[in-house]
Phi, psi and omega in degrees: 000323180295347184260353165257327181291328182310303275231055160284083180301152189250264179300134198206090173323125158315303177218137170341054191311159165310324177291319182264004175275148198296154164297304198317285188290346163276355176258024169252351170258307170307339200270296087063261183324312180294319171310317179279343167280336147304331218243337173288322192300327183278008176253349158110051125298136169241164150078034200276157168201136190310107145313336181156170220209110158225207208294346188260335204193166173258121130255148196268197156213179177175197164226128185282158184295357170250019165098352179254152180285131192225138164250134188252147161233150198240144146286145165306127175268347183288314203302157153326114167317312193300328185274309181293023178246345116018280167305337203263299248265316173268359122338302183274353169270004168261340182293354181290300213257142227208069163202150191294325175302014175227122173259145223290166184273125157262309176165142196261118175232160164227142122293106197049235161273005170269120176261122177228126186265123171243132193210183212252140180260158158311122212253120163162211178225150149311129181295285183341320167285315164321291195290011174253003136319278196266001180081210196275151201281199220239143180298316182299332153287294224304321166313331213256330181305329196282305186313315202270303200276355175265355166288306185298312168317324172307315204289311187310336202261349191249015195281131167213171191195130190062046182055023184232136187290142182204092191311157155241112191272095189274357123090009189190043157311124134196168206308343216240009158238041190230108172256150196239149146231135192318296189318301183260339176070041188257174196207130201227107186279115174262174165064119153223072201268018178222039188268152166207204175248154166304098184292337195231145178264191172279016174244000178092346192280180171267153203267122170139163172242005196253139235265303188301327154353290185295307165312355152343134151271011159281356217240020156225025153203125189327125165258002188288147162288164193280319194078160168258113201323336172301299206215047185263164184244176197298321173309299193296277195351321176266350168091032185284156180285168215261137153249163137332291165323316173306323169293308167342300173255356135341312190258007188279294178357282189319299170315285204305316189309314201261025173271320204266353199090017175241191213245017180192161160320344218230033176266002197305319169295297175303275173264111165299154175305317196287357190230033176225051152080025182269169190271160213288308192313337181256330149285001156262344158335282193321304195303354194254306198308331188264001181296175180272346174266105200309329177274356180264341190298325202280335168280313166288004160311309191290331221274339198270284224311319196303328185271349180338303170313304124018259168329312195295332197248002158309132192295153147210130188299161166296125181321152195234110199299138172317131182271147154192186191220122184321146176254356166186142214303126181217111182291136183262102136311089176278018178265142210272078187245145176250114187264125126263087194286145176217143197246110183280082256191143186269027198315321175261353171260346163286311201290336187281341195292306183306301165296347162257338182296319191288342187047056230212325201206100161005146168284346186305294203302325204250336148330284220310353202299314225280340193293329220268174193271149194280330142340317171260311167345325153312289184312288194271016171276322157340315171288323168292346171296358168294359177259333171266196214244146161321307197277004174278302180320310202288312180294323147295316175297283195338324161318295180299311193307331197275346187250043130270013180231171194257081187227140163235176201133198189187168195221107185252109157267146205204113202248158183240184171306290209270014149146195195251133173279143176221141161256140174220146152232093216244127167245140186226130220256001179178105196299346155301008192226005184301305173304333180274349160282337192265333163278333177281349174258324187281350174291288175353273198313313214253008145303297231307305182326327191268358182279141185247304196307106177337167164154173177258140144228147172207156189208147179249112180252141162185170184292096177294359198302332184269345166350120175263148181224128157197138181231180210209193177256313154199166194325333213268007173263174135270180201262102188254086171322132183279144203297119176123308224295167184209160139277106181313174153179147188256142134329113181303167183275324151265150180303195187175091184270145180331123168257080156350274203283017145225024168271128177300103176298148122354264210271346173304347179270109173310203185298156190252138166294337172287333172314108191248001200253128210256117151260161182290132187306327169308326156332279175316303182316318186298307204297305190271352115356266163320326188292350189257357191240157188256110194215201175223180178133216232184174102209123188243128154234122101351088210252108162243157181346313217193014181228111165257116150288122183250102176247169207196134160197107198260163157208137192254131216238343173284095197263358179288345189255050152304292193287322182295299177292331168275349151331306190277333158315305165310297192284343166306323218249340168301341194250333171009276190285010161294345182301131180227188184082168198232149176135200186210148207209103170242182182218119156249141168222143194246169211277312185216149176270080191258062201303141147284124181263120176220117185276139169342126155191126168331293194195151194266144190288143183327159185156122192247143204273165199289163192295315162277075201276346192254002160260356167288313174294332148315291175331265184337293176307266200327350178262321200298000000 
């Protein structure tokens, strides 16, 4: 056991990829997939394909023999029957619902032990994927969404049955359970595994007229499911009994992320709902559903549902490319690499920085930070952001959001009194996504700007696709490469000879305290080598019992020192087996020490889209 506690991870994937799991588990996950893909072909499906993998379940997509598109979710048979029953449970709460914006409930089966849910799919992309295309959607979507999902929540709050009202909370609003399709711009609310009946109506009372109901001890403890802590309101979050109001604030959330480009609620403060060019009536909306004060959250509740009409008939101009300016540099990489980035981040140890500055979180709790299973660590580091400050939360999510585009590099920021240092190498694999990468960074930055409290945070982006695995039978062998591995790199498109005064060392931020994998100086030695030739990248090595992983990412910018640098690669994967010990040890370097400097600002300044849009445009053509 002393030897697991040891085992503290530094560096922490957002999600698991298929790339970093040991073979014995992607090939226990394809295997997995392929059984289900099997067991939908033999039910007379076609054309089926995994859609997505989260903590509960697999969805599928597919086509049925009469031609219409179907989505099936299969429950984890690993999980505790009482979680897989779960699927049975949201089954029966979509069999409720009747609107064209859901698409329907078809039918609940088991196989053997397998529980499979079927329904009808939305035709469109998840908004989350949208907006991670285009950045923040256009104030003319974002409007026309608050129209459409606040109709349907109106149908949901009047849903009744035998004639007694029974609200429907679907209890997990957010951009990425919303499919839009473009063609018609209609929004179709998917998953509704954290859906329930309402205990409390928007006025607080409680929902039956039937006398024992009320005397119930259910009506004194919450049936809501949690949602996702990104963009759930204080209330589920806190275990208030289920309401309406929650999806209420579920979609104030939604609105704001994808009007600003971000992936959560909690930015809120910094970039206001007042600055990102929505008509002011809907931004003020927003600021009262996001205040911190529950009674302006509930007025602006009311202000939207009451005003709906309002909105449907607001005038807009044809959308318009977003104006902005990179607040730091981002190289466009044309070579036809298939990137699956994953962000590696000093993310829990800022978050332990954070949490004693705030005096916020047990000193117990934020040990326990050190503890956690590297697997698990998503779901419950969320819960520990309940210790930190909003705009901390929002700067970690903006973080996470870049290692949805296909970038590799790295970001060292570092704060001061009089504002924040930023170092970066951000290269991106696929020139259609510049603008919308280039708006998820400049949120980095001007959260980063609203932060006061010293600290450090760096993050590592690379390809898991290059991730090197070698494994071994048990701690007490070594970890032996197989003959031929190599660690890739790629060659800037110009040579680049070194400049002493502006290459960024690997070791100038001296030792990280989380690094726990204590490596052998022939390593080191080798590392600080590498350190004299001039290039950029990464490398984390990542030692668990029986697995090592090496992730990586070189582009060597120096080309006469070729034949030196892949040498020296070489004798990295050759010194392997010296590695001892269990943890993680990474190294980064960035191409020049060329830092940016951004002094402290609260928040970004108002901006409204205009009242009159088509005489500003007139107004414009008369200037050009």
């Amino acid at each position: 056991m002393s030897q697991l506690k040891g085992l503290k991870h530094f560096y922490i994937p957002d999600e698991q990829s298929i790339y970093l799991l040991s073979h014995a588990d992607a090939k226990k996950l394809k295997d997995w997939v392929n059984l289900c893909i099997s067991q939908l072909e033999s039910l007379g499906y076609d054309d089926i394909e995994l859609l997505g993998k989260g903590a509960f379940g697999f969805a599928f997509a597919g086509t049925a023999p009469n031609g219409d598109a179907r989505v099936f979710k299969f429950s984890r048979i690993t999980l505790p029957q009482h979680v897989q029953d779960r699927l049975e449970e949201e089954a029966f709460m979509l069999s409720h619902v009747n609107h064209e914006f859901v698409p329907r409930f078809i039918e609940y089966q088991q196989i053997r032990k397998q529980s499979i849910l079927v329904m009808g799919r939305a035709p469109g992309e998840d908004l989350e994927k949208v907006s991670l295309k285009t950045g923040p959607l256009s104030p003319r979507i974002i409007v026309k969404l608050a129209v459409q999902v606040g109709e349907l929540l109106s149908s949901f709050r009047q849903y009744s049955e035998n004639g007694e009202v029974k609200p429907i909370v679907h209890g997990d609003i957010k951009p990425s359970n919303l499919v839009w399709d473009e063609s018609t711009e209609t929004v179709g609310l998917i998953d509704w595994g954290s859906s329930v009946f309402a205990q409390t109506d928007i006025t607080g009372q409680y929902v039956g007229n039937n006398v024992m109901d009320l005397m119930s001890g259910e009506l004194h403890q919450t049936n809501a499911r949690l949602g996702d802590v990104y963009f759930i309101g204080e209330e589920q979050l806190n275990g208030a009994l289920s309401s309406p109001r929650f999806d209420e604030q579920g979609l104030a959330s939604t609105l704001y992320a994808l009007a600003s480009g971000q992936s959560c609620r909690y930015g809120s403060k910094v970039i206001t709902p007042s600055s990102l060019g929505l008509p002011k009536m809907l931004a003020n909306i927003l600021e009262y559903m996001l205040s911190e004060d529950p009674a302006k959250r509930r007025q602006g509740g009311d202000y939207l549902f009451n005003h709906l009409h309002v909105f449907k008939n607001m005038v807009f101009t044809h959308d318009t490319p977003h104006q902005y300016t990179p607040l730091i540099p981002t190289w466009i990489t044309r070579n036809h690499v298939d990137i699956e980035t994953v962000v590696y981040s000093s993310r829990k140890s800022y978050l332990r920085q954070q949490a004693r500055l705030s005096d916020s979180i047990d000193e117990r709790d934020v040990e326990e930070l050190r503890y956690i299973d590297d697997a698990q660590f998503d779901r419950y580091y969320k819960n520990y952001l309940q210790g930190m400050g909003d705009t901390e939360k929002a700067f970690v999510s903006a973080i996470s959001r870049l290692g949805r585009y296909p970038v590799v590099g790295g970001m060292a920021l570092r704060w001061e009194p009089e504002g924040v240092y930023v170092d970066s190498s951000l290269n991106l694999y696929d020139e259609s996504l510049k603008m919308a990468f280039e708006m998820a960074v400049n949120n980095v930055i001007n959260l980063a700007r609203a932060i006061h409290k010293p600290a450090v945070f760096k993050c590592c982006m690379f390809n898991a696709k290059n991730t090197l695995h070698i494994e071994r039978q048990s701690e007490s062998v070594e970890f032996l490469p197989e003959q031929g591995m190599f660690i890739p790199y790629e060659l800037s498109k110009v040579s680049a000879q070194k400049d002493q005064s502006r290459t960024h060392s690997y070791f100038e931020d001296g030792d990280d305290p989380d690094e726990l994998l204590k490596l052998p100086q022939i390593i080191i030695d080798t590392i600080i080598e590498l350190n004299s030739i001039h290039h950029t990248g990464c490398i984390i090595f990542e030692a668990l019992p029986k697995h090592l992983k090496i992730h990586n990412y070189y582009t060597l910018l120096d080309h006469t020192q070729e034949e030196r640098f892949k040498s020296l690669l070489a004798k990295l994967v050759e010194q392997i087996p010296s590695i001892k010990g269990l943890g993680i040890s990474g190294f980064m370097k960035l191409p020049y020490k060329d830092t940016r400097f951004f002094e402290h600002k609260a928040k970004l300044p108002e901006k409204y889209y205009p009242r009159n849009p088509k005489a500003v445009i007139e107004e414009n053509a008369q200037h050009v």
